[in-house]
C-alpha positions, 0 to 999 in steps of 0.5 A: 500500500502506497503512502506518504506521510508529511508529518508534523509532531505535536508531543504530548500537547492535549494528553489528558493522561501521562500513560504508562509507556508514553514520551512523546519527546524521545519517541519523536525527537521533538521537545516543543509545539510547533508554531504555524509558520514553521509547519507551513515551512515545513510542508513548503519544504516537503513540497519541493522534494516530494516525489511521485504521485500526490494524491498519495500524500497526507498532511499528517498531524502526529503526537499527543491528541490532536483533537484534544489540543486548545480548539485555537491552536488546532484550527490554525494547524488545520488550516495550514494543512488545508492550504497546503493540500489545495495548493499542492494537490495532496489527498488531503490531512491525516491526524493521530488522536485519542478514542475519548476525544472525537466527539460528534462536533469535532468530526464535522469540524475536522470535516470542514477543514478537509481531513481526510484519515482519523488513527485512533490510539486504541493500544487494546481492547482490553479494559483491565490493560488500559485502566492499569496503563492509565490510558484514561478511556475504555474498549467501548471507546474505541468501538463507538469512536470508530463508528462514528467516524466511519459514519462520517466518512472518514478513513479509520486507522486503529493503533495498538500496542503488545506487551504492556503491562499486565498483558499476555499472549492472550490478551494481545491476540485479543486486541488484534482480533477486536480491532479487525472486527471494526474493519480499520482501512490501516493499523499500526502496531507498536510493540512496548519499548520501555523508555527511561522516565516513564511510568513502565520504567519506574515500575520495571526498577521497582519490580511490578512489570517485567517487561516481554523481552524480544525473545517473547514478543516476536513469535507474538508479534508475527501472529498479529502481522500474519492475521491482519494480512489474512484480514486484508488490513495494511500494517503501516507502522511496524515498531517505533522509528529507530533513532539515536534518541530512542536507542540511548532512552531504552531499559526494556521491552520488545526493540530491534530496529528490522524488528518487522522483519524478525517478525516476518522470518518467525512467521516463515519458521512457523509455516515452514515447520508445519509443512515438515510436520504434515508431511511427518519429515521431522529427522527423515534427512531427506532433503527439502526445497522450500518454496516462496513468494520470490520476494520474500526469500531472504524474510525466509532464510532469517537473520545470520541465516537462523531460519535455515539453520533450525529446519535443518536441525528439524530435518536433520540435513542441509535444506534450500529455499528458492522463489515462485512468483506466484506464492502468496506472502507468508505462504511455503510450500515444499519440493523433494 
């Protein structure tokens, strides 16, 4: 799916709830509001260099809760991004906000300035994980928010998060399952990364939450990629953006800067181990060819090749891996 963010950062501004994961300065690299005249030179400049079609292209308003931010201060960032959209034929304004923030007289306020894209920050859909993150809103929230934004025509994004505190497998997978039944047109996905200052550190320091670990988080995060595939909903954040801040802020949580790609290699593992299965080839050392999208071989072999090695070690002898175009992402087939 083609996209194309110009995004403007709004850290924390509007936040009813310091949550428990949340610093929107070291996440973003962003320490102040921005004004109107330096977001108006900010979508010039992108502009300029922008390539390819630009009707792929949303003025996006990030960080924080949009909607909630002084209605002033909002109106003169909506009209900026209205200008810039008329003026260079961009699609049209994208914001990031908060599932108890976008009541009825909003959405047709957002309406009349030309936004376009609502992304709701669900995190989960699981009331007791909210409430103990101190996310301020409920599941319920998120469900009515998406509705009504649907009913305005608006196009939904839903974000969600995995391993906060007090949560599991279980309760992760759930969260998934419930935002695919709400039918968003995008989903973001954000595996907790603990961040020195935050409530989820101090709470790390004093012994109440163990944060997953990226051992843990990965076969987890695979199944939530591989089910909003087989939904037909684009995963369009995977992690958050590696960036020297985030790096030097980090005490815990699931972080690999080609962590989408980790996650994608264990959903090849998987898959492939249940073709060796099926086929009951565990320990026969016959030698296999795996077969996949042509696209997706080196997601297949894994990192320091470590996929390979563990199917060789199922099979016990050497095994390949080639393309075929045809082959569906995720999808393995076998040739021996």
């Amino acid at each position: 799916m083609r996209h194309n963010n110009i995004s403007v950062f709004i850290p924390h501004l509007g936040c009813p709830h310091q949550c428990s994961f949340c610093d929107q300065n070291t996440i973003t690299g962003v320490a102040h509001a921005p004004t109107a005249e330096e977001v108006e030179q900010l979508f010039f400049d992108a502009a300029q260099k922008l390539k390819g079609d630009p009707q792929e292209t949303e003025a996006a308003f990030f960080g924080g809760s949009f909607t909630a931010i002084p209605k002033e201060y909002m109106c003169s960032l909506l009209e900026i991004g209205k200008r810039a959209v008329n003026q260079y034929g961009w699609k049209g304004i994208r914001i990031s906000t908060r599932p108890d923030a976008v009541p009825e007289e909003t959405l047709l306020l957002l309406k009349e300035y030309g936004v376009t894209s609502i992304e709701l920050g669900a995190q989960s859909m699981d009331d007791r994980v909210l409430e103990i993150n101190e996310r301020g809103h409920t599941a319920e929230d998120v469900r009515k928010a998406s509705r009504r934004i649907r009913k305005h025509g608006f196009e939904l994004g839903l974000q969600m998060m995995v391993g906060l505190y007090g949560e599991t497998r279980d309760t992760a997978l759930m969260t998934a399952k419930e935002i695919g039944a709400l039918c968003p047109d995008t989903v973001r996905v954000y595996p907790v990364v603990v961040l020195r200052g935050t409530k989820l550190d101090r709470w790390r320091r004093e012994g109440i939450y163990t944060p997953m670990t990226l051992e843990e988080g990965v076969p987890i995060c695979g199944e939530i990629l591989e089910y909003f595939f087989e939904q037909g909903i684009p995963v369009i954040k995977f992690g958050l953006h590696a960036s020297k801040e985030v790096e030097e802020n980090i005490t815990g949580g699931i972080y690999h800067p080609a962590l989408r790609e980790l996650c994608e290699s264990e959903i090849y593992l998987k898959n492939a181990r249940q073709k060796i299965s099926a086929e009951k080839l565990e320990g026969s050392a016959k030698p296999v060819t795996f077969l996949v999208n042509e696209k997706e071989i080196s997601k297949f072999i894994g990192q320091k090749r470590k996929n390979m090695k563990r199917l060789e070690a199922l099979l016990g002898c050497p095994c390949k891996v080639r393309g075929k175009k045809e082959l569906q992402v995720y999808r393995v087939e076998l040739e021996y």
